[in-house]
C-alpha positions as CSV (number, residue, x, y, z in Angstrom):
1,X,0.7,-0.1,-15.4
2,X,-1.3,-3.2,-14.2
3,X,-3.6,-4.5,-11.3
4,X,-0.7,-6.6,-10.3
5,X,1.3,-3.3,-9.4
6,X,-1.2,-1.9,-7.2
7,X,-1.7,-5.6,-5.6
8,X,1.6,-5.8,-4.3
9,X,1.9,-2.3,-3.2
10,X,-1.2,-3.1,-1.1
11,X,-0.4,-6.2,-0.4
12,X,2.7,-5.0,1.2
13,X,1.5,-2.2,3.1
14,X,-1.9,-4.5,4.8
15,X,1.3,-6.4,5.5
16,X,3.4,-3.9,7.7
17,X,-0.1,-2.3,9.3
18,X,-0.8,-5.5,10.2
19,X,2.5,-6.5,12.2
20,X,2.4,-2.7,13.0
21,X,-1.1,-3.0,14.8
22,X,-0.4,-6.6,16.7
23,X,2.9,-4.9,18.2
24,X,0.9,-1.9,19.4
25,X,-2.0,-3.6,20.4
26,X,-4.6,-2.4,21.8
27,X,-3.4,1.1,21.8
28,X,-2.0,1.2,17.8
29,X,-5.9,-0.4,17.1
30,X,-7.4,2.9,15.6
31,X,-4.2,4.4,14.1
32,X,-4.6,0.3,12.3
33,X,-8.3,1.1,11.0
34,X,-7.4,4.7,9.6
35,X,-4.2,3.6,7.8
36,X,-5.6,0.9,6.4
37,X,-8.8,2.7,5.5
38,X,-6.6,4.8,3.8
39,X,-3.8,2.6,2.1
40,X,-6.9,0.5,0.7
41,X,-8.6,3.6,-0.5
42,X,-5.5,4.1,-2.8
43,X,-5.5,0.6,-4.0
44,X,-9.2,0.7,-4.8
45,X,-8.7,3.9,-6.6
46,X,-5.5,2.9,-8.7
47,X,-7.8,-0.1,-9.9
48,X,-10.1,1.8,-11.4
49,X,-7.6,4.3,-12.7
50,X,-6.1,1.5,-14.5
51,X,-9.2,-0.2,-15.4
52,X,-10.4,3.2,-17.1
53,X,-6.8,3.2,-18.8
54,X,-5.7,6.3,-16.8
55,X,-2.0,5.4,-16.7
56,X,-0.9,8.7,-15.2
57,X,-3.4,8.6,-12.4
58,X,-2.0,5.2,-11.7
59,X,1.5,5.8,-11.7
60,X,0.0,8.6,-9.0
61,X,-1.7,6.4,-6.9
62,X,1.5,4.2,-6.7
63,X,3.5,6.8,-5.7
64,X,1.2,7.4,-3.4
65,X,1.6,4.0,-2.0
66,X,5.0,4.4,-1.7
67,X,4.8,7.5,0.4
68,X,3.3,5.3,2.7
69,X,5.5,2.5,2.2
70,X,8.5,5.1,2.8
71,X,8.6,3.5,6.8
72,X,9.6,0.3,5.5
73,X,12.0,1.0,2.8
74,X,14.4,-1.1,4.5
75,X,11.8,-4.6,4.6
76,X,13.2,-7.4,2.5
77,X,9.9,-7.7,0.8
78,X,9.1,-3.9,0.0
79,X,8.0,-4.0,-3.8
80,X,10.9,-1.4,-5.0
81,X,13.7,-4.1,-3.4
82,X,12.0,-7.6,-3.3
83,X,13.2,-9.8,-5.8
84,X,10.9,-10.9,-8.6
């Protein structure tokens, strides 16, 4: 398990909120701040869990992250299909 893990995870999902909020604009604005509140609170949290060398709370938190990556499975760049 490594930073890089959780860093593409997140960096994926701030990806799709983003698009998600400017195509629901204003309306999708809030739904926006508490998702990403949320999806960034799991990448925080799997950093520390691997700087602390907590592997199985990391692999946790990733799964986590792909719970709420589960909307865009289909996105050429999710991190479970995107080539490396």
């Amino acid at each position: 398990m490594s930073l890089q893990t959780g860093a593409r995870w997140w960096a994926f999902i701030d990806d799709r909120l983003d698009e998600r909020m400017h195509a629901q604009y204003p309306e999708g604005r809030d739904a926006y701040h508490a998702d990403w509140r949320a999806a960034h609170s799991l990448m925080q949290n799997h950093a520390h869990a691997v700087a602390r060398g907590d592997d199985d709370q990391a692999d946790r938190l990733i799964q986590q992250m792909r719970e709420v990556a589960a909307d865009w499975d289909g996105h050429p760049d999710h991190p479970d299909h995107a080539v490396a």
